[in-house]
C-alpha positions as CSV (number, residue, x, y, z in Angstrom):
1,X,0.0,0.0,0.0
2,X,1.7,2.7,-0.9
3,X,0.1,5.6,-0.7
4,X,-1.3,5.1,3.0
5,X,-4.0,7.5,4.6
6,X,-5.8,7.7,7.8
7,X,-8.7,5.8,7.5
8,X,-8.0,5.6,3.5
9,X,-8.9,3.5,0.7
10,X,-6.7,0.0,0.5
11,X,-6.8,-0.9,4.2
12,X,-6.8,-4.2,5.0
13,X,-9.6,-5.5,7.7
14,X,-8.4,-7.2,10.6
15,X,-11.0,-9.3,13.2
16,X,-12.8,-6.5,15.3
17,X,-10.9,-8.3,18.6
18,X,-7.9,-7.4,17.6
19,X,-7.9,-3.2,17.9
20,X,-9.6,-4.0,21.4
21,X,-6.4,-6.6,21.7
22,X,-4.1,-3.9,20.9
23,X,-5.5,-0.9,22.3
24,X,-5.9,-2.6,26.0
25,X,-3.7,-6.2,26.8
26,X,-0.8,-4.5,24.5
27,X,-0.2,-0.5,24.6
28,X,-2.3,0.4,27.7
29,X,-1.0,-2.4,29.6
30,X,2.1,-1.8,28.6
31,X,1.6,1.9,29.9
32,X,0.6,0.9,32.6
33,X,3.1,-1.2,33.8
34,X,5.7,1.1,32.6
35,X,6.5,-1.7,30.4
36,X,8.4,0.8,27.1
37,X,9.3,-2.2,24.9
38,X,6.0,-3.6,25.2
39,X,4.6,-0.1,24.6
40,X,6.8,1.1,21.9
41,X,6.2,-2.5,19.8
42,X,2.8,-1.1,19.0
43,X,3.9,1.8,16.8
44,X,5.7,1.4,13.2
45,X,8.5,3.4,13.2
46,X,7.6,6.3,11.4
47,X,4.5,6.3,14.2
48,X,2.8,9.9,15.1
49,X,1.4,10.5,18.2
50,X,-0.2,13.8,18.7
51,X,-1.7,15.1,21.4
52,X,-4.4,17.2,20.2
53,X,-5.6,19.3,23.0
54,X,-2.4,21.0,22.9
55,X,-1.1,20.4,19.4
56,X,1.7,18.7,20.9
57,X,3.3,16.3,17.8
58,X,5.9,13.4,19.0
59,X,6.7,12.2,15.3
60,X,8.8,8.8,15.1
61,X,9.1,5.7,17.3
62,X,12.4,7.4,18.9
63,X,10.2,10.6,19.9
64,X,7.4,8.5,21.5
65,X,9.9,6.7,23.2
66,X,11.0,9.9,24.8
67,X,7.8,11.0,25.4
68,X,7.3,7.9,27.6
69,X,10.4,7.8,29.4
70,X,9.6,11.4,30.5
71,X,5.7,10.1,31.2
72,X,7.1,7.2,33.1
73,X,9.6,9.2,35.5
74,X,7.5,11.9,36.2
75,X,4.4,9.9,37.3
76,X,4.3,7.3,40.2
77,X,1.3,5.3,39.3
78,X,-0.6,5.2,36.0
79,X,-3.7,2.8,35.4
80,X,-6.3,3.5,32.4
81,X,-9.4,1.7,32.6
82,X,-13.8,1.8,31.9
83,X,-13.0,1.7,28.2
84,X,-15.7,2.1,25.8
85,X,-14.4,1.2,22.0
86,X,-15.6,1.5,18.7
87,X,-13.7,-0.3,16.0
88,X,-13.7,0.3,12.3
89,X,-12.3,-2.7,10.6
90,X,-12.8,-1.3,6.7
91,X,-10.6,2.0,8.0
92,X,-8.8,0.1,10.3
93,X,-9.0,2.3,13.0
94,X,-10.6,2.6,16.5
95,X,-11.8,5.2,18.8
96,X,-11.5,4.5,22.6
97,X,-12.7,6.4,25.5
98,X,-11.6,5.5,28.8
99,X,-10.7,7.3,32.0
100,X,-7.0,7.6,33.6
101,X,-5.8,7.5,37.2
102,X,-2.8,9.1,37.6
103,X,-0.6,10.4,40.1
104,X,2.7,12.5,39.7
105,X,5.6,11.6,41.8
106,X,5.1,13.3,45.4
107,X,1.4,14.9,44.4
108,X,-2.4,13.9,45.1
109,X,-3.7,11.8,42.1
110,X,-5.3,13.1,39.0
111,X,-9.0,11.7,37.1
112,X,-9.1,12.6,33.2
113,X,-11.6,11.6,31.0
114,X,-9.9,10.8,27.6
115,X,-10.2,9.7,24.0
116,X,-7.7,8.1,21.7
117,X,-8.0,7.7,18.1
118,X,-5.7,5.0,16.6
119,X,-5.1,4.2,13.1
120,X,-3.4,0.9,12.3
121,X,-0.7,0.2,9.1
122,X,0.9,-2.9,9.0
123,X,-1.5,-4.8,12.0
124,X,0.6,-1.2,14.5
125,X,-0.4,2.3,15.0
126,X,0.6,4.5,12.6
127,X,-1.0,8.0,13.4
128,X,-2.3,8.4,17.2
129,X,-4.7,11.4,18.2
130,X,-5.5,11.4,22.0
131,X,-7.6,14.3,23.6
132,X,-7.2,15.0,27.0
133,X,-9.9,16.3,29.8
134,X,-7.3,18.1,31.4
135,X,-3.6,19.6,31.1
136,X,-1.2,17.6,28.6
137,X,0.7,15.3,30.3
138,X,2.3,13.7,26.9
139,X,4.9,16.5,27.2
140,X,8.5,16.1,24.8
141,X,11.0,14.2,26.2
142,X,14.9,14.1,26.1
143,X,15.5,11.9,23.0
């Protein structure tokens, strides 16, 4: 496929398990856990996440990777849970809403209300939009 698009003509279909799969036993879990290899084997390597609220644009698997290192030392406990998905096998995307539990090292812990588009290439994400209830907390890190 070589001219790939969001949600574009050409995309292969996978089973509708497997973006609720990826979405919560493989990236979130991996988040979770602050577990980076598992994370970071989601993306292809020419991944872009953006966090949208802000505009903020981590572009390549190097400067998500950054990006989580930074998420991961900064915050003591993270858990993401009460998901509500909706899968589009023919665009091969998915739309999750879910809410996060987080707490910074040293401070009281935080609620958001969130919602993550994902769009797959190659069975990995390949563009990432997440919206945030609150203040971005998928700042740049040291890559």
């Amino acid at each position: 496929m070589d001219a790939w698009q969001e949600g574009g003509p050409g995309q292969t279909p996978l089973p509708y398990p497997f973006y609720v799969d990826i979405v919560t036993k493989r990236y979130f879990d991996g988040v979770d856990n602050k577990r980076l290899d598992q994370v970071l084997d989601c993306f292809t390597p020419d991944a872009v996440l953006t966090e949208v609220t802000s505009n903020t644009v981590h572009e390549g698997r190097e400067a998500i990777r950054a990006m989580f290192v930074k998420l991961f030392a900064d915050f003591s406990q993270i858990w993401h849970g009460n998901f509500v998905h909706t899968a589009d096998p023919a665009t091969n995307a998915i739309c999750s809403q879910f809410t996060v539990l987080i707490t910074p090292n040293g401070g009281a812990q935080l609620r958001y209300e969130n919602c993550n588009r994902f769009y797959l290439k190659d069975r990995l994400f390949h563009r990432v939009y997440v919206y945030m209830s609150g203040d971005n907390l998928l700042k740049k890190g040291e890559a």
